[in-house]
C-alpha positions in Angstrom: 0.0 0.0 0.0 2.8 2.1 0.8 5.4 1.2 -1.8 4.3 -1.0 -4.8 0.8 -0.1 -5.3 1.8 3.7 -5.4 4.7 3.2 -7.9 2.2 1.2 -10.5 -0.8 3.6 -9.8 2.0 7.0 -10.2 -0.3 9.9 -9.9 -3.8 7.9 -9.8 -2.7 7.7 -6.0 -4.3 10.9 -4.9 -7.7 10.4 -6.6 -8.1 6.8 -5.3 -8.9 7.5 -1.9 -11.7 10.1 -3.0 -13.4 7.4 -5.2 -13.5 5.3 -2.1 -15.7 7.8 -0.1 -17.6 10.0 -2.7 -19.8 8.5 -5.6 -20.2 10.9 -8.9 -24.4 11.6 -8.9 -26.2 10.7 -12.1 -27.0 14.0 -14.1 -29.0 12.2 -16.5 -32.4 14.1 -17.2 -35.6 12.2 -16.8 -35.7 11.6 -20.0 -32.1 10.1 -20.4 -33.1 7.8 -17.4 -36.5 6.0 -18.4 -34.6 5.6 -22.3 -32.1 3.9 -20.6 -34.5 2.0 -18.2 -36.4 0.9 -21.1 -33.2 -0.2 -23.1 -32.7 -2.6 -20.4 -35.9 -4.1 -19.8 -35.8 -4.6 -23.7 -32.5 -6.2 -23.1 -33.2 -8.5 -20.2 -36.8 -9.4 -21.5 -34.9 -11.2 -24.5 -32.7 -13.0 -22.6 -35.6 -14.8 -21.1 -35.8 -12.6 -17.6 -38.5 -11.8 -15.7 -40.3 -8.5 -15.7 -39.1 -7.4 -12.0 -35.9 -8.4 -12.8 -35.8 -6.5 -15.7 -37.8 -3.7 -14.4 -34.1 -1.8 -13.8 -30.6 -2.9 -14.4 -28.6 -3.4 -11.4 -27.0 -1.2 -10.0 -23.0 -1.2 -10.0 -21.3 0.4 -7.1 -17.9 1.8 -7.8 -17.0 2.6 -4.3 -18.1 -1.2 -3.2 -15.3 -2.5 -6.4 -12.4 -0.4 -4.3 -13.3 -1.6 -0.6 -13.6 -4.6 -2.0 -10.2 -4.1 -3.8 -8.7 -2.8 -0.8 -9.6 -5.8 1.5 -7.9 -7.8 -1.1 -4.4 -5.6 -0.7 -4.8 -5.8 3.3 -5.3 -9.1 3.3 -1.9 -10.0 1.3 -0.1 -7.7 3.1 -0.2 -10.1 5.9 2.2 -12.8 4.0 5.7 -13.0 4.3 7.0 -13.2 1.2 5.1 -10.1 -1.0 5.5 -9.5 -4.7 3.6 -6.8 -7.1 2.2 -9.6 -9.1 0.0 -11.0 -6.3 -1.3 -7.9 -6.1 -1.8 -6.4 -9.7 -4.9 -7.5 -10.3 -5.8 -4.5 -7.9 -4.4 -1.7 -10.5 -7.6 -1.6 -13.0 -10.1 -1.3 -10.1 -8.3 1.2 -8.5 -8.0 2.9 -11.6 -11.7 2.7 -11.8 -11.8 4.2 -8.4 -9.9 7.6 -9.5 -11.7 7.7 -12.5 -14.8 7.8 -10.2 -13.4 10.3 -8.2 -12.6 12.5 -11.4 -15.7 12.6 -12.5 -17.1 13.3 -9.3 -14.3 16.6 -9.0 -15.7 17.9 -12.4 -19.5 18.0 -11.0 -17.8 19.9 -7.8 -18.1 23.6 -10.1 -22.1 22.6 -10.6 -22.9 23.0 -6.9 -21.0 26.5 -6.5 -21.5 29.7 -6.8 -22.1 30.6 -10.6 -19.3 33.3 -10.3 -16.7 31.3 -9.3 -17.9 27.8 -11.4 -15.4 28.8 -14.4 -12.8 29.3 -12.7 -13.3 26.3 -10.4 -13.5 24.0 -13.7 -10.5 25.1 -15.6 -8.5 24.6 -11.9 -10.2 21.1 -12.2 -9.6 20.3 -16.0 -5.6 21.7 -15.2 -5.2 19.3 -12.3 -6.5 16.2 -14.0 -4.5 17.5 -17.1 -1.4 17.5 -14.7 -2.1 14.0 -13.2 -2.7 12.4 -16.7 0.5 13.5 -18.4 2.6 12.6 -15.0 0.9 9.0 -15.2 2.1 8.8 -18.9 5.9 10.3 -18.2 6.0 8.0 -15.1 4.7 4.9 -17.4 7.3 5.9 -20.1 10.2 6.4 -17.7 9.0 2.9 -15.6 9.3 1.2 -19.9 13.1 2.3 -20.1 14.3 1.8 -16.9 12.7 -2.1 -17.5 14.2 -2.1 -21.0 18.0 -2.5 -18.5 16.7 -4.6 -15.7 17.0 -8.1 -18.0 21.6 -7.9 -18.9 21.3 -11.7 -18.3 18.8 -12.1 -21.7 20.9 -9.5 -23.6 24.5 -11.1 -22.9 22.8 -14.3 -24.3 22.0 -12.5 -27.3 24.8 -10.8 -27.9 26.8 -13.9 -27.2 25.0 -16.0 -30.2 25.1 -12.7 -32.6 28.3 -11.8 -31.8 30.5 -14.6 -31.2 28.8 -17.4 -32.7 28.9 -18.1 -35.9 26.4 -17.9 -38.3 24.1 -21.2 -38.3 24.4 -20.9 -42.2 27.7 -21.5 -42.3 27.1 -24.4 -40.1 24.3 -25.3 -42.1 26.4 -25.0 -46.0 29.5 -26.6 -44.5 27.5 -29.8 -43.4 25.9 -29.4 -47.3 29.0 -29.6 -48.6 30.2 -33.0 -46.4 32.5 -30.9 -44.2 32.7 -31.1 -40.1 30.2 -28.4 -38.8 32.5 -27.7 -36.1 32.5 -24.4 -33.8 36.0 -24.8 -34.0 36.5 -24.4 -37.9 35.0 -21.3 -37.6 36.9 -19.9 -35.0 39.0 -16.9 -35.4 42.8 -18.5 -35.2 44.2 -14.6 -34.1 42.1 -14.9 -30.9 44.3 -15.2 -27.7 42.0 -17.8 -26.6 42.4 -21.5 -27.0 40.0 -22.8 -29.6 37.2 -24.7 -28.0 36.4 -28.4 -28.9 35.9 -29.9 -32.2 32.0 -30.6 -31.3 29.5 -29.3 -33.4 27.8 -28.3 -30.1 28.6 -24.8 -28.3 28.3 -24.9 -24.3 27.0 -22.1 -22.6 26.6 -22.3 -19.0 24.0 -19.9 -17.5 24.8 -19.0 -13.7 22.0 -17.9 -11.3 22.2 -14.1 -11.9 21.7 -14.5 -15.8 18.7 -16.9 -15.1 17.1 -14.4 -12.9 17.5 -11.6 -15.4 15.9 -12.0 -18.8 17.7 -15.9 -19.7 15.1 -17.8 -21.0 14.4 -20.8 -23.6 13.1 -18.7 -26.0 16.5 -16.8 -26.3 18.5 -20.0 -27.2 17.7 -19.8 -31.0 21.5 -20.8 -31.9 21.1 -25.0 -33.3 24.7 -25.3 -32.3 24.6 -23.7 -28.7 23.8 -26.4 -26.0 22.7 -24.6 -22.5 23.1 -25.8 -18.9 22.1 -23.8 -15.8 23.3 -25.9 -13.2 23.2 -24.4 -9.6 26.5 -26.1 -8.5 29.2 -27.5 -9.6 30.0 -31.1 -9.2 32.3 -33.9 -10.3 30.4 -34.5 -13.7 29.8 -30.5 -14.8 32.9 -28.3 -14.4 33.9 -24.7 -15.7 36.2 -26.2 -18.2 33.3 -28.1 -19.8 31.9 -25.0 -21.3 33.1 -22.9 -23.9 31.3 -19.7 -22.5 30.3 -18.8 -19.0 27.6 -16.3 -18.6 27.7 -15.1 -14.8 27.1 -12.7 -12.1 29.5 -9.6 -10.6 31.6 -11.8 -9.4 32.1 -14.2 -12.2 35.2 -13.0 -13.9 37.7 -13.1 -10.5 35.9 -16.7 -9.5 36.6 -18.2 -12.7 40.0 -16.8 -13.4 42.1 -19.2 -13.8 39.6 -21.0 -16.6 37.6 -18.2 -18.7 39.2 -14.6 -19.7 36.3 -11.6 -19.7 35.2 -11.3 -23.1 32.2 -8.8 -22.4 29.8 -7.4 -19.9 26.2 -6.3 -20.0 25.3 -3.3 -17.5 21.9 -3.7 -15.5 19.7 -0.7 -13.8 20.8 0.2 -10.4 19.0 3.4 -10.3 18.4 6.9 -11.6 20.4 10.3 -10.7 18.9 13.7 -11.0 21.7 16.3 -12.8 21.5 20.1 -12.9 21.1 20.0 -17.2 18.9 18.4 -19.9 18.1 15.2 -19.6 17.9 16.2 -15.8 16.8 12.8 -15.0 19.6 10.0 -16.1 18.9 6.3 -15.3 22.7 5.1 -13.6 23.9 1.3 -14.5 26.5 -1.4 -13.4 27.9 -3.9 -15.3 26.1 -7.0 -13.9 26.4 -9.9 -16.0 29.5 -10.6 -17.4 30.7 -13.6 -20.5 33.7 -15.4 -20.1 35.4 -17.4 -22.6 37.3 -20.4 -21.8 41.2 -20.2 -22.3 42.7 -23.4 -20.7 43.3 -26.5 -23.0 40.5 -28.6 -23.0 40.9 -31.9 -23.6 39.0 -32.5 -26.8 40.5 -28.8 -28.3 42.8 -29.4 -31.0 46.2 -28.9 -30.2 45.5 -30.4 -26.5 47.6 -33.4 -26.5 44.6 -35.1 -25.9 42.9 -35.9 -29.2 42.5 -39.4 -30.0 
């Protein structure tokens, strides 16, 4: 209530607790009323209902939608472990809720004095003006700061666009009868050692990377085999895998196997500055790939080939 809900609501904060205590009055003329009265008898009588049921169309309360909504939020609050996706099911109706109260705002100037009612509304129509566009400068600013909170799915990207090669080479050198190794491919000028003479390219995708955009859907390299193994164990080793996407402090843990090859910076927060753009969004490199650089024993030129 304090935190979450006011970041994904922005402005709409302010408005939502005056849709849950004032409903906007129905300014409909008589006339307006019984057309819409008969509309829904018309309505209800051809879905088969009966004439008292049909008599008026039941009534909707707004205010009820938000207490209702608001029970809902209290009610989570109480568990341990909270995230913003329990709860955004919440955001529409309390959207509802300020639109209520806007509406409600702009009938204020009808129940002044007549001097002061133009006044009153262009105040009103400036302020809801105000709260609109900081909703949609908030919304845009929320989009690209989220745009750097996944480096983990854009190293794996950049890591098959990059420094894989192309699956149609791959793809015309298996045409032709020749090995589709990674290792044919691979630039002989690197400082690197080449990796091994499989077909297959192994990634391994540490815990920080997973949590950070990594998904299946990003593995669109045929040659690129992925493992996200937790821990390492006798079977699954650094020197298994030709590249090693991992977290800060991947590049000193795995120094003695894997040489930096590139980092991806994530969103750590935003800094205000004196000049234009006066608001600047501040990252860290957070996910970094590392390249394997010790013999391996299936590389050519191990000792170790059979």
């Amino acid at each position: 209530l304090y935190s979450a809900l006011p970041r994904s609501l922005s402005a709409v904060t302010f408005l939502v607790p005056l849709g849950l205590l004032v409903a906007p009055a129905d300014d409909r003329d008589k006339e307006e009323k019984e057309k819409a009265t008969a509309t829904a008898a018309a309505s209800s009588k051809k879905k088969g209902l009966t004439a008292a049921a049909a008599a008026t169309p039941a009534p909707f309360s707004v205010r009820l939608a938000g207490w209702m909504t608001l029970v809902f939020v209290l009610l989570y609050s109480f568990l341990a472990h909270k995230e913003l996706r329990f709860i955004m099911y919440a955001v529409p109706l309390f959207n509802l809720s300020a639109a209520s109260a806007t509406v409600w705002l702009l009938q204020v100037p009808g129940r002044c004095d007549p001097s002061l009612r133009p006044w009153l509304m262009r105040l009103l129509r400036l302020a809801i003006a105000g709260i609109t566009t900081a909703c949609m400068l908030t919304t845009l600013g929320f989009l690209l700061a989220a745009r750097l909170n996944y480096p983990g799915g854009h190293a794996l990207l950049r890591l098959q666009r990059q420094h894989m090669p192309a699956p149609a080479l791959l793809t015309a050198a298996a045409s032709n009868g020749q090995e589709a190794s990674y290792a044919h491919y691979y630039d002989p000028s690197h400082t690197h050692t080449p990796p091994s003479t499989s077909s297959h390219i192994h990634v391994h995708i540490a815990v920080a990377a997973a949590q950070t955009g990594v998904s299946r859907f990003l593995e669109v390299h045929p040659a690129m085999r992925v493992s996200k193994a937790e821990e390492w164990t006798a079977d699954i080793q650094p020197e298994d895998f030709e590249w090693l996407v991992t977290g800060p402090d991947g590049p000193e843990k795995h120094w003695n196997t894997h040489a930096p090859e590139f980092s991806e910076p994530g969103f750590v927060g935003i800094q205000v500055q004196p000049r234009f753009p006066f608001l600047v969004f501040k990252t860290d490199p957070q996910i970094h790939v590392l390249r394997r650089r010790v013999p391996h024993p299936d590389a050519p030129g191990s000792g170790h080939e059979e």
